[in-house]
C-alpha positions in Angstrom: -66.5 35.6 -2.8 -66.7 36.9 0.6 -67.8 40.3 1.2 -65.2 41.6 2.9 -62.6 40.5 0.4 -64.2 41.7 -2.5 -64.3 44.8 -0.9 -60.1 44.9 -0.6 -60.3 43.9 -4.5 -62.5 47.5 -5.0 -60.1 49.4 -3.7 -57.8 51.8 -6.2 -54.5 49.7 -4.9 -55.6 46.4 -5.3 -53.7 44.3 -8.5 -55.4 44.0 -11.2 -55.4 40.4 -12.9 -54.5 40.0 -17.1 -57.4 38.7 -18.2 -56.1 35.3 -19.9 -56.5 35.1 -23.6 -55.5 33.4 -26.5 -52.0 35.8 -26.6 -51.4 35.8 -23.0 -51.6 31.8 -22.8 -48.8 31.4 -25.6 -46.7 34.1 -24.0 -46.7 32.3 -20.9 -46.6 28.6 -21.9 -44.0 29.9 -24.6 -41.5 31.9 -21.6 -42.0 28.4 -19.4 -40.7 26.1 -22.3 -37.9 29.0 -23.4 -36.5 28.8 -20.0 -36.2 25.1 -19.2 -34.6 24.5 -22.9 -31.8 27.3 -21.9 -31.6 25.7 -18.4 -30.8 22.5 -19.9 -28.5 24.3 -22.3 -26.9 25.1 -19.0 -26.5 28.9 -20.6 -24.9 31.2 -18.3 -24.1 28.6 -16.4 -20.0 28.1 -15.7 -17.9 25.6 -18.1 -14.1 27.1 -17.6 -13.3 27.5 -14.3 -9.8 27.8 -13.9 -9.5 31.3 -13.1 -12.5 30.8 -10.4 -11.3 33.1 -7.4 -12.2 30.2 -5.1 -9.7 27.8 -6.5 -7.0 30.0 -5.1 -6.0 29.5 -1.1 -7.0 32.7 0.5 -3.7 32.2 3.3 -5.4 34.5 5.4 -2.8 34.7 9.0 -4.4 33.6 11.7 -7.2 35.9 13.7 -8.3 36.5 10.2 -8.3 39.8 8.2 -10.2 43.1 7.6 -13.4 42.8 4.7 -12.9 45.6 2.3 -14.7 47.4 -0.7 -11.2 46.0 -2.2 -11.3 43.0 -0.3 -14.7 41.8 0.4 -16.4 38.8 1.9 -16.5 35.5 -0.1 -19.1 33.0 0.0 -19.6 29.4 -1.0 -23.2 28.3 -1.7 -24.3 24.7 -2.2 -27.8 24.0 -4.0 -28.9 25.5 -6.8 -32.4 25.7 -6.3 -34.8 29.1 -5.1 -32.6 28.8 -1.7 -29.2 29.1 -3.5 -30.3 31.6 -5.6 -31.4 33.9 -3.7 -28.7 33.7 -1.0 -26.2 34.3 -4.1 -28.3 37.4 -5.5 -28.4 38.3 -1.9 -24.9 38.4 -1.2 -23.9 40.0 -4.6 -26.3 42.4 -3.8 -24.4 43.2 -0.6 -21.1 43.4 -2.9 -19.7 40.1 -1.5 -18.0 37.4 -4.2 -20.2 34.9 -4.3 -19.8 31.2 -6.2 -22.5 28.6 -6.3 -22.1 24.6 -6.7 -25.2 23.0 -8.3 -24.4 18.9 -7.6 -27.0 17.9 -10.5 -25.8 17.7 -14.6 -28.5 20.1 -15.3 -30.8 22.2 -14.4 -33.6 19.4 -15.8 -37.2 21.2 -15.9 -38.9 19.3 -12.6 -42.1 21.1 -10.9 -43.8 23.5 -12.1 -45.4 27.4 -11.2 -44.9 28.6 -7.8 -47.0 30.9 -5.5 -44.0 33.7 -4.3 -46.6 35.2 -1.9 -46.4 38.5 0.2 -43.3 37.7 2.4 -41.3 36.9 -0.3 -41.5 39.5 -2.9 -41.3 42.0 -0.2 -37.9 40.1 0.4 -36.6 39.8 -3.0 -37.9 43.3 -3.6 -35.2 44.5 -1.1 -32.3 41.9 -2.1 -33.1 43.5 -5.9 -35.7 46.0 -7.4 -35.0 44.6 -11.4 -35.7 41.2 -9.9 -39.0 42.1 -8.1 -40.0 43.7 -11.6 -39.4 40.5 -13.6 -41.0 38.3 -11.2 -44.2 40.2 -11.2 -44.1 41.1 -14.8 -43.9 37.4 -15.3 -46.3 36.1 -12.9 -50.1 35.2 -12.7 -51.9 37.0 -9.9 -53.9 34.7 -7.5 -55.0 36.6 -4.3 -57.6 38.5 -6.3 -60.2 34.7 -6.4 -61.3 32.8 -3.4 -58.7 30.7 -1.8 -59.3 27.7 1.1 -60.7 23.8 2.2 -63.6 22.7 0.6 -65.1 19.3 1.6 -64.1 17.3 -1.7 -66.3 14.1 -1.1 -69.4 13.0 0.6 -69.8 9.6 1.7 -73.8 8.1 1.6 -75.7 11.6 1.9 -74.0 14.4 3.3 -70.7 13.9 5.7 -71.7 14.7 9.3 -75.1 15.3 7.8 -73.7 18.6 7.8 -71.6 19.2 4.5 -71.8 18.1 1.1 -68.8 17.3 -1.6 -67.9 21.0 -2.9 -68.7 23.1 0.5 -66.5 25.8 1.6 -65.3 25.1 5.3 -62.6 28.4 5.2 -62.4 30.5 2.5 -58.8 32.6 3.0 -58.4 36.4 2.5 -55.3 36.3 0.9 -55.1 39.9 -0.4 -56.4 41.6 2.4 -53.0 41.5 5.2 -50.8 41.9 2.1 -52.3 45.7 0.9 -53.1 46.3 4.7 -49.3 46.1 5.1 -47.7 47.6 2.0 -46.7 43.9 0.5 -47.5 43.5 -3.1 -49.9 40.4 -4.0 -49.0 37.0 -4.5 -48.2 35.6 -8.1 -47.4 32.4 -9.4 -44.2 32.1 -11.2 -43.1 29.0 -13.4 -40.2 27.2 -11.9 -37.9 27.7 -14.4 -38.6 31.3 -15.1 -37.8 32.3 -11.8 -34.3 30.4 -12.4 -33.8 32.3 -15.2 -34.4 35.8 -13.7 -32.4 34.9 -11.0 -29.6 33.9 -12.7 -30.3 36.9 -15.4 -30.1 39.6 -12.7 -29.0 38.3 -9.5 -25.2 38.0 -10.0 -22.4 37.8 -12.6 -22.2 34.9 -15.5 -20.2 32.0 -14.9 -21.3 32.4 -10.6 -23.1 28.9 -10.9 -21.0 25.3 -11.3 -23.2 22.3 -12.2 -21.9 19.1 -11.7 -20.4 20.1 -8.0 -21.6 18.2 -5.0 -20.2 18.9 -1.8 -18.0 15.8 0.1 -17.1 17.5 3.2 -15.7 20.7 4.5 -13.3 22.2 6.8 -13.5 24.6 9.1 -9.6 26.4 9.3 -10.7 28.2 12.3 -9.7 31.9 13.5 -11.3 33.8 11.0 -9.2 32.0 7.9 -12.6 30.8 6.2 -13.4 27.2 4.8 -11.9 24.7 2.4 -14.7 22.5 0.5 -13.8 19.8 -1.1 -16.2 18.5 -4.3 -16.5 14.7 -5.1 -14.4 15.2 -7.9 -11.7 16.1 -5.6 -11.7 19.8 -6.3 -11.1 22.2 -3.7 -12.7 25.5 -3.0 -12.1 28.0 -0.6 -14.0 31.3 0.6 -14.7 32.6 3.9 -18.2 31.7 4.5 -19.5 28.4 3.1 -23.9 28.4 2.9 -25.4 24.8 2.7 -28.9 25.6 1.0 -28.7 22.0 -0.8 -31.9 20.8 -0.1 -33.9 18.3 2.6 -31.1 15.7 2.1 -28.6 18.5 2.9 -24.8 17.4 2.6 -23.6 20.8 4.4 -26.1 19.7 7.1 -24.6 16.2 7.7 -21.8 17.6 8.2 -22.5 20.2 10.4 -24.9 18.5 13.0 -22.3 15.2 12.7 -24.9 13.0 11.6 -22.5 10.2 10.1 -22.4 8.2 7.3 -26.2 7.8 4.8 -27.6 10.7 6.0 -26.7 12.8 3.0 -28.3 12.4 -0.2 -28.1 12.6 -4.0 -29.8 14.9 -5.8 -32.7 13.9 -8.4 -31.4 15.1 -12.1 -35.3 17.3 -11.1 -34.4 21.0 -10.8 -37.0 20.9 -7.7 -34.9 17.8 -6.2 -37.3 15.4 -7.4 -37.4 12.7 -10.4 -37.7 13.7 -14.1 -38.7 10.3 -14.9 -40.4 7.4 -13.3 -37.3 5.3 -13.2 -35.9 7.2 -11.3 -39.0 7.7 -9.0 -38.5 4.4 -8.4 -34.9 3.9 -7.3 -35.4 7.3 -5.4 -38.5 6.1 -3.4 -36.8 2.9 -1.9 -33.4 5.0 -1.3 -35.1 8.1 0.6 -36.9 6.0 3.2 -33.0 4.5 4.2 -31.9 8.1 4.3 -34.7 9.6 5.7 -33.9 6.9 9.0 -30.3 8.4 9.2 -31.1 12.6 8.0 -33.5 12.7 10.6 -36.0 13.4 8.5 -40.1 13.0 9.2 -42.0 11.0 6.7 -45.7 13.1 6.6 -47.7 9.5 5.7 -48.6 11.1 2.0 -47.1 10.5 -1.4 -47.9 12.7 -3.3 -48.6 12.9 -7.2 -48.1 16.4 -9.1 -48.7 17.8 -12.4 -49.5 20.6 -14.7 -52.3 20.5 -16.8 -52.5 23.0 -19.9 -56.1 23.5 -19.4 -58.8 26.4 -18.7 -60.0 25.2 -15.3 -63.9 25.7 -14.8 -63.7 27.5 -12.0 -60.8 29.9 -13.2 -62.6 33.3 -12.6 -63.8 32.4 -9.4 -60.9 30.4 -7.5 -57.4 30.7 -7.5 -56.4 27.9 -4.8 -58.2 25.0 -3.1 -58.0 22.1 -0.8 -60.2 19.3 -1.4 -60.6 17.1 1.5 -61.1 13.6 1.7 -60.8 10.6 3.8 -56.9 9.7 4.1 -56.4 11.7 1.0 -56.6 15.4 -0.3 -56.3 16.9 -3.6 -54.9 20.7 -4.0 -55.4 23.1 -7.0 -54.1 26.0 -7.7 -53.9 28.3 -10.8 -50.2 28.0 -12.9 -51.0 30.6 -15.3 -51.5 30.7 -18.9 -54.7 28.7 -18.4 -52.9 25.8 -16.7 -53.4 24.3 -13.4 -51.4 22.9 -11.2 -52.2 20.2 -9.0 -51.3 17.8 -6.2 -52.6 14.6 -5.0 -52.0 13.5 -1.7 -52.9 10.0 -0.4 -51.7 8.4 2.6 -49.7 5.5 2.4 -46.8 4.1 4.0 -43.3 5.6 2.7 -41.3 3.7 -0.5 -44.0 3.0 -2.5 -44.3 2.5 -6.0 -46.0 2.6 -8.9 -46.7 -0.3 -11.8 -44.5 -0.2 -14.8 -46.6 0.1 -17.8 -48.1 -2.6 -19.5 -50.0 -3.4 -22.5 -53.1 -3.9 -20.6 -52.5 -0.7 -18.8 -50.3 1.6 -20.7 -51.0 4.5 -17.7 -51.1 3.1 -14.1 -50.7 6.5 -12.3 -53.8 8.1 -14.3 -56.0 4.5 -13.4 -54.9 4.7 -10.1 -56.0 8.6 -9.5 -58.9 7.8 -11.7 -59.6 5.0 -8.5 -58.9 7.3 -5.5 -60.8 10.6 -6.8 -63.9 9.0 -8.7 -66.1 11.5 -9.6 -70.0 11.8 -7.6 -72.4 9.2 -9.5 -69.7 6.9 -10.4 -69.7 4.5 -7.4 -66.8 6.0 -5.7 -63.4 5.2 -4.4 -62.4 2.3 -2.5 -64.1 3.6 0.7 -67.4 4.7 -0.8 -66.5 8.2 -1.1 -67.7 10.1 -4.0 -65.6 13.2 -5.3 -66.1 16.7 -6.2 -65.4 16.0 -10.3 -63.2 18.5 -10.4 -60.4 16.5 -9.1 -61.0 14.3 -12.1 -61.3 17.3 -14.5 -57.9 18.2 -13.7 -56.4 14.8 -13.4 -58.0 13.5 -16.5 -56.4 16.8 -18.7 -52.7 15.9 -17.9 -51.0 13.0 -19.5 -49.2 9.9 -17.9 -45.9 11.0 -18.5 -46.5 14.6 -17.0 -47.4 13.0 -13.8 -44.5 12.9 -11.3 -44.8 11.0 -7.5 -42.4 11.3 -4.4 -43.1 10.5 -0.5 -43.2 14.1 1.3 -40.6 14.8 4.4 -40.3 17.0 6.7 -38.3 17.7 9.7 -38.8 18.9 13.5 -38.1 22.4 14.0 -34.9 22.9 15.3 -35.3 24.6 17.8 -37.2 21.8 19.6 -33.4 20.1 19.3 -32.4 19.9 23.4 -28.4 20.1 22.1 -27.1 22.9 23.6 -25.3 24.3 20.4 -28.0 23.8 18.1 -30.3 25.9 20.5 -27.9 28.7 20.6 -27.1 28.5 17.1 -29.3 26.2 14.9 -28.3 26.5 11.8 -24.7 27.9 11.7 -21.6 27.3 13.4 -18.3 28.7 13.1 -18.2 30.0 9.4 -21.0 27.8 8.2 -24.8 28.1 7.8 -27.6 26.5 6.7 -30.5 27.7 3.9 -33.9 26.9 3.0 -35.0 23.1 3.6 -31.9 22.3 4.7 -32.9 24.0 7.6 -36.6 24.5 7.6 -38.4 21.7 4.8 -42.2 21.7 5.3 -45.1 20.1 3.8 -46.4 22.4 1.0 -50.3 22.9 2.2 -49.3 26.8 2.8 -47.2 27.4 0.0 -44.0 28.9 2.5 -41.4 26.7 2.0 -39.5 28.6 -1.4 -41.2 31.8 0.7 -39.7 30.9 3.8 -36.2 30.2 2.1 -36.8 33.5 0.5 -36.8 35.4 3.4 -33.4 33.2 4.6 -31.7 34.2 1.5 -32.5 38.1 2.9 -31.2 37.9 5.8 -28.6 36.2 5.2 -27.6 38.2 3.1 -28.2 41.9 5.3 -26.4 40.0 8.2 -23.4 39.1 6.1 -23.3 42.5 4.9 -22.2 43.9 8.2 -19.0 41.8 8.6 -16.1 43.9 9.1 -13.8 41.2 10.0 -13.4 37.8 9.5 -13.1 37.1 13.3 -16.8 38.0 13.8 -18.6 35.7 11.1 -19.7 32.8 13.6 -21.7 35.7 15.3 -23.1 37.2 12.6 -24.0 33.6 11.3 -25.5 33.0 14.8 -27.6 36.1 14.9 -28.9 35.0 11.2 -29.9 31.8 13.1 -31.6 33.4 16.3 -33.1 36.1 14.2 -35.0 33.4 11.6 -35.3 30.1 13.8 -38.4 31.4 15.4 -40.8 32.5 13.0 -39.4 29.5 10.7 -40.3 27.5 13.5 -44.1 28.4 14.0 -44.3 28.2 9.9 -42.9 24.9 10.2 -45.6 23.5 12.9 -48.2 25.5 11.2 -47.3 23.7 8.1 -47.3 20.0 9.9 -50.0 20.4 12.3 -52.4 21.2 9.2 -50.9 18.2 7.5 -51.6 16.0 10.3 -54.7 17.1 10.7 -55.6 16.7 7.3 -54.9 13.0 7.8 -57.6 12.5 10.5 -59.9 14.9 9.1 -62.3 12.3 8.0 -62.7 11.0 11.7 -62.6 14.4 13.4 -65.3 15.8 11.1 -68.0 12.9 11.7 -67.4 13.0 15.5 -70.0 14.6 16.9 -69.0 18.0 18.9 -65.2 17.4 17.9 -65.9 18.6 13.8 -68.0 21.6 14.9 -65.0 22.6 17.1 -62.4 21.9 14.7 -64.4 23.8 12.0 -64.4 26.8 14.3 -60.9 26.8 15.1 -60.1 26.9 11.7 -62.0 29.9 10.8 -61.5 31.8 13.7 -57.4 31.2 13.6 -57.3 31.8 10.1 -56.9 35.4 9.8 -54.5 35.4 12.5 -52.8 32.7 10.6 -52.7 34.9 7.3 -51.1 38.2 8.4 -48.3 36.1 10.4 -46.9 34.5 7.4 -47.5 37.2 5.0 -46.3 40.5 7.0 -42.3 39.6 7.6 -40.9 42.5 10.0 -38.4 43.6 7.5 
């Protein structure tokens, strides 16, 4: 561990870690499993609606009306995921009425722990104190180990006869910028827990309706609100309408006008993605069409995830890592309740797919990872590249079945968009406004993307709070957009320049002058890098 950071870790303020143990692994593990069983048991989640307050027609007279303690804002959210939530707990917060359509069946356990770093708990910490408490009470701290790239292969003797399979390139200070700044430390939080807080204490039972995807909307105009219609031909009104549905947004089809195929379903995964490997399949052939017509960036990696209950070997030491490789990288980072979470990224063109099963080989994604990551002394992968093992000590504890695949997209940011309404107003217009990676989806090598949506769902929800009158929500919607679509931007090109990068690193590291360079960059940026994303002005 670097000196410097272990000095921040002395200090009197710095968190201190739960030592994991046999009680601590159940209690997690246990609190994981408890919370996707009630998810799919859809508790507190709304079955009777027929006293909803957004099934009645508000008939507000044209030019709109007054917002009152007696009469307050009401808001429509679409998505049910960390964007949704949060803008819901948000807005309750603020006293608004707040009702929240969730287009999948259930909310089906898909992904699992996340890293809520700096940024985001400071956010949430604001929006509501109880949920901070939860979240961190719940959570695994992770900026108290060494974080960044290591070189995860070497090809022949050393690559660039330089660096060897398991050498730091950029070790990250992860802790430092967030005690500098009065931000608590970054934990990771199982998916579904963090569900169930927010639902718990972010806003009143019966706020969330599964089974309620968005067709289309309209806008009445002069401060009366929306109408929403659902595919099951129910209507809802409210005077604000939040799409924070996801990459495939059907809020933001509709609102940039991008016609017919560019919205899509939703995976019956909590995290959007595919509980099973059927439906990996259909969904893999049907996101490259949508993908063409969403405007959507392919990144040139699938990507294969899982959790593995196991006591990592570098556990003490290391909390997250990049291992790099040639067209391919492999990310760790620690889940908590001695479980590791890990992705697999290989680059490949978009819509593929993996073998069904056979007798002959009854687990095709562990044979294939087996392939791309062998281990040093085995002979190595397809390109003669030899891997640090702990790729294969990870993949090798998680089972077949626990491995799920999907082609990662992105999106430019849009504020590079040269239409003249979107660079006003990005992401909202009229009494409409987008969330999360509706607006903003980025690869996941910095771990911002639920933070990033986090700190939407914030100012969303403090913007929305100082409506007085209908009239003036396109403007505060507007200034939600101008005050976020910057620093969302840079996170966002952050996010894909380090991707792309990634994909050429094997080339740029054995050219001669340009790895050095690269290398130098990197370190010298980093820091920089760091306090940006994890010191929010709010």
């Amino acid at each position: 561990m670097p000196d410097h950071v272990r000095a921040v870790l002395d200090r009197p303020d710095a968190p201190k870690r739960e030592a994991e143990n046999a009680e601590r692994t159940d209690r997690i593990r246990n609190r994981a499993k408890q919370a996707s069983a009630d998810a799919m048991e859809l508790k507190r989640m709304l079955v009777d609606d027929s006293d909803a307050w957004w099934k009645t027609p508000q008939n507000v007279e044209k030019g709109g009306r007054e917002v009152t303690k007696e009469n307050p804002l009401t808001v429509l959210v679409t998505g049910g995921g960390l964007a949704g939530l949060v803008v819901a707990s948000a807005c309750h917060s603020k006293g608004m009425k707040v009702a929240l359509f969730e287009q999948a069946s259930s909310y089906a356990p898909y992904g699992g722990p996340i890293q809520i770093q700096s940024n985001a708990l400071r956010a949430i910490q604001q929006i509501n104190p109880k949920i901070y408490e939860e979240l961190v009470a719940a959570g695994t701290t992770t900026a108290d180990r060494v974080s960044g790239l290591k070189i995860g292969y070497r090809k022949g003797n050393k690559l660039a006869g330089i660096y060897d399979a398991g050498d730091w390139l950029v070790r990250f200070d992860t802790i430092g910028p967030a005690l500098e700044a009065g931000l608590p430390a970054t934990v990771v939080v199982d998916r579904p827990v963090i569900q169930q807080i927010l639902v718990k204490y972010g806003f009143p039972e019966n706020t969330v309706r599964i089974k309620s995807r968005l067709q289309t909307y309209e806008d009445l105009g002069n401060g009366r609100g929306i109408v929403a219609t659902l595919e099951d031909g129910t209507k809802a009104y409210a005077d604000v309408l939040v799409g924070a549905d996801g990459v495939w947004s059907q809020v933001r089809k509709e609102l940039h006008g991008l016609g017919e195929g560019a919205g899509g379903f939703a995976a019956s995964g909590a995290a959007g993605g595919a509980i099973d490997d059927a439906e990996a399949r259909k969904l893999a052939r049907e996101t490259v069409r949508i993908a063409a017509k969403a405007d959507r960036r392919y990144s040139g990696f699938t990507c294969y995830a899982a959790l593995a209950p196991h006591r990592a070997s570098n556990i003490e030491d290391v909390s997250y890592q990049i291992l790099l490789g040639e067209k391919k990288y492999f990310v760790s980072t620690d889940g908590g309740g001695e479980r590791q979470q890990w992705f697999a990224l290989i680059r490949e063109p978009a819509g593929g797919v993996d073998p069904e099963p056979t007798p002959e080989d009854p687990t095709p994604k562990l044979t294939r990872l087996r392939k791309e990551f062998a281990a040093l002394g085995s002979g190595g992968d397809a390109d003669g590249n030899e891997w640090d093992p702990f790729a294969l000590e990870l993949i090798n504890a998680s089972s077949e079945d626990d491995i799920k695949r999907r082609d990662l997209y992105d999106g430019a940011p849009l504020l590079t968009t040269l239409d003249p309404q979107r660079l006003i107003s990005p992401w909202a217009k009229g009494p409409v406004a987008l969330c999360g990676d509706a607006c903003h989806p980025m690869m996941p090598n910095l771990g911002q993307g639920g933070c990033q949506a986090t700190e939407d769902g914030f100012r969303l929800g403090e913007e929305l709070a100082t409506v007085q009158h209908t009239r003036d929500i396109p403007w505060v919607l507007g200034a939600y957009s101008r005050k976020r679509v910057i620093r969302t931007s840079i996170i966002q090109g952050f996010a894909q320049l380090g991707s792309d990068l990634l994909v050429d690193f094997d080339l740029m590291m054995t050219i001669p002058l340009l790895g050095p360079f690269f290398l130098t960059m990197t370190q010298l940026s980093m820091p920089w890098v760091l306090r940006f994303l994890y010191t929010p002005t709010f």
